[in-house]
C-alpha positions as CSV (number, residue, x, y, z in Angstrom):
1,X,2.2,15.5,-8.4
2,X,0.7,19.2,-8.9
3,X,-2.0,20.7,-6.2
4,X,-5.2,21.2,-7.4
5,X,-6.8,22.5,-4.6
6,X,-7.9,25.9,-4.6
7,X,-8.4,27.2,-1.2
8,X,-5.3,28.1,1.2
9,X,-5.1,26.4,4.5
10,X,-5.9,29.8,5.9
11,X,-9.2,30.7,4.2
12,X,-11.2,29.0,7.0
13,X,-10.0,31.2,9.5
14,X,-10.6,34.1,6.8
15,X,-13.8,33.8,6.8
16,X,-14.3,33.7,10.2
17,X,-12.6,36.7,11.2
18,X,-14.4,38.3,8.3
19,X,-17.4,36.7,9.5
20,X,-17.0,38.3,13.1
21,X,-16.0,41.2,11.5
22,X,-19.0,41.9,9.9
23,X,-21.3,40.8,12.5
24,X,-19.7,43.8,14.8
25,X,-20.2,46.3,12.6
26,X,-23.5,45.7,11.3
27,X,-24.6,43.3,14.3
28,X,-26.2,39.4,14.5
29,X,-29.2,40.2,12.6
30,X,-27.2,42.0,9.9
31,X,-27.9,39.1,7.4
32,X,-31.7,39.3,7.4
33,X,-31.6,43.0,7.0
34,X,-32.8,43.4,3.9
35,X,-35.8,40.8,4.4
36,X,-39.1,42.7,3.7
37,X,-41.8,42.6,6.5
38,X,-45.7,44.0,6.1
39,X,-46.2,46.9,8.4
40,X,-49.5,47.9,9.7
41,X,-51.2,51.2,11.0
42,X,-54.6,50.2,12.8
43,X,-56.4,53.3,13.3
44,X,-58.9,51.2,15.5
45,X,-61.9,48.5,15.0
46,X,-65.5,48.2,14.9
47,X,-67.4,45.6,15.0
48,X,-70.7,44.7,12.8
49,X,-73.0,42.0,12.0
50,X,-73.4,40.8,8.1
51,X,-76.9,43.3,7.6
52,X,-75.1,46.5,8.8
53,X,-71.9,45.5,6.5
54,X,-74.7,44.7,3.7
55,X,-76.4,48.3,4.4
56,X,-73.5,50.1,3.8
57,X,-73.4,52.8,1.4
58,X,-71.2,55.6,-0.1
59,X,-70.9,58.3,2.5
60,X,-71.7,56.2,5.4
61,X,-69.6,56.5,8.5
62,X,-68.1,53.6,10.5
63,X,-67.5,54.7,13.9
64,X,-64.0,53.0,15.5
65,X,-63.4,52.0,19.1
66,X,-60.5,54.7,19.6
67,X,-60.5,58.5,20.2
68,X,-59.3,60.7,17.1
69,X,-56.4,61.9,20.1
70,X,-55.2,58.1,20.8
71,X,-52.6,56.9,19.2
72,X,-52.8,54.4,16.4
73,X,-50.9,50.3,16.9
74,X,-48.1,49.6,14.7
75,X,-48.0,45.8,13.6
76,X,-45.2,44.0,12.1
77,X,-47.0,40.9,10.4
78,X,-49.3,41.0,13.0
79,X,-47.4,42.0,16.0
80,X,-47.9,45.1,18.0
81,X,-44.5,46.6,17.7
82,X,-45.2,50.3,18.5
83,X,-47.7,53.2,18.8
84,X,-47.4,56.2,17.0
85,X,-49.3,59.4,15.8
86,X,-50.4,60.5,12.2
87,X,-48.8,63.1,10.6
88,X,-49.4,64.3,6.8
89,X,-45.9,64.2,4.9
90,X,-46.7,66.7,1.4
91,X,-49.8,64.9,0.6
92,X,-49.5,61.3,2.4
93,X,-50.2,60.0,5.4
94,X,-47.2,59.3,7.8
95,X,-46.9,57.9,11.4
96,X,-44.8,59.0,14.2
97,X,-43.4,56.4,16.4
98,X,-44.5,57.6,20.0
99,X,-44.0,54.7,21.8
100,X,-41.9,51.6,21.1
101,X,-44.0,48.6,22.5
102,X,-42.1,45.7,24.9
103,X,-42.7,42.2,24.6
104,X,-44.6,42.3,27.7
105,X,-46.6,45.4,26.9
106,X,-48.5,43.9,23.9
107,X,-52.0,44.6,24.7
């Protein structure tokens, strides 16, 4: 009678010390890494009824509820994740992350 098994009574214990491994040098959350999230600068918000949005025209100026000097929110699908400032990088707009926002602190 020939074995036809393929995996050595070691490979479960392989793959968990590969498995711990890898999780300390990259951490717990190393396997959703690469998982793309929608990021959002929110330079501030107005708010308008139906005619005013209606009336608007080329040129026109909406006027926000935050001083040019405050910094803008940083969202991460939705969540306030940090404030920051906006800098021009060559010809594009950038952010800098000023402040990184606690669970608590989302206001």
């Amino acid at each position: 009678m020939t074995d036809t098994s393929t995996a050595s009574p070691t490979s479960n214990a392989d793959n968990s010390v590969l498995s711990r491994k890898l999780e300390s040098q990259i951490g717990p959350l190393g396997v959703i890494q690469n998982v793309e999230m929608e990021v959002t600068v929110e330079l501030g918000r107005a708010h308008m009824t139906v005619r005013e949005l209606l009336a608007l025209t080329s040129g026109d100026v909406i006027e926000l509820d935050r001083l040019a000097t405050a910094p803008v929110d940083v969202l991460v699908n939705g969540t306030l994740i940090a404030r920051a400032e906006v800098v021009v990088v060559e010809d594009e707009f950038g952010i800098r992350i000023t402040e990184v926002v606690g669970k608590d602190d989302n206001s």
